[in-house]
Steps between C-alpha positions, in 0.01 A plus 500: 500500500437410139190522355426359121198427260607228246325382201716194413746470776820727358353779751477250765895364446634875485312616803658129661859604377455892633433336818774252472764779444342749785581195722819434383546858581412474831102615486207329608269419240144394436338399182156538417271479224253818500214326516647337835721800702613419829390790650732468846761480248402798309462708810854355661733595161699751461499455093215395301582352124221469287562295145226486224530318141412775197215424326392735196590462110876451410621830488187749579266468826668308736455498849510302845342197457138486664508837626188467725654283675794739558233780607377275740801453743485640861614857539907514587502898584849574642635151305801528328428300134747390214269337183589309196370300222559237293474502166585316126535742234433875654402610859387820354342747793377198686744605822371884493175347492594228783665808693205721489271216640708470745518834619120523516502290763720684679842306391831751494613331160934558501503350160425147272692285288363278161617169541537329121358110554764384294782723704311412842789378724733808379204781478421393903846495622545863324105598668607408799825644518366871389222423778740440765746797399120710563416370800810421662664778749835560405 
């Protein structure tokens, strides 16, 4: 399942080409804004990937995107969770900030990747390779 919150829309295509290459690799996938989770998809995955855009000043203060709406999602204890970002000029701590979210609601975060908007095809194929060499049994 992929979960995103996008301001204008580069959130929304990265979260759309995560799930794109999680199919092409052979996993189900499910893409929802966070406003709008498909819960008996949430409880039915196996991964959960949450995306957020950074919001803050250039280079001091950034973090995920609308955060509240990031505290809001449904609990996931005992959900394996991979996280990025997508940023323009710095993600600074946005995906420690995005992980520890996460793992208040319960979320076993195994890692996060910042996806550069202007590097967005290659920064998700590398995301979702790292996430696959994670969660994949060898």
């Amino acid at each position: 399942m992929v979960i995103y919150e996008s301001l204008t829309g580069n959130t929304r295509k990265a979260a759309g080409l995560v799930a794109g290459a999680l199919e092409s690799a052979g996993w189900a996938a499910t893409v929802c804004n966070v406003t709008h989770v498909d819960m008996q998809s949430l409880a039915a995955a196996d991964l959960v990937v949450v995306g957020s855009w950074t919001d803050g000043f250039i280079f001091v203060g950034q973090r995920p995107g609308r955060a509240g709406r990031l505290k809001s999602l449904p609990v996931m204890y005992g959900k394996k969770c991979v996280v990025f970002c997508t940023y323009a000029i710095d993600p600074g701590q946005t995906l420690e900030k995005l992980s520890g979210i996460l793992r208040a609601r319960g979320a076993d975060v195994l890692g996060g990747y910042a996806i550069r908007r202007d590097r967005m095809t290659r920064d998700v194929r590398e995301f979702v390779n790292r996430t696959l060499d994670v969660v994949t049994p060898a």
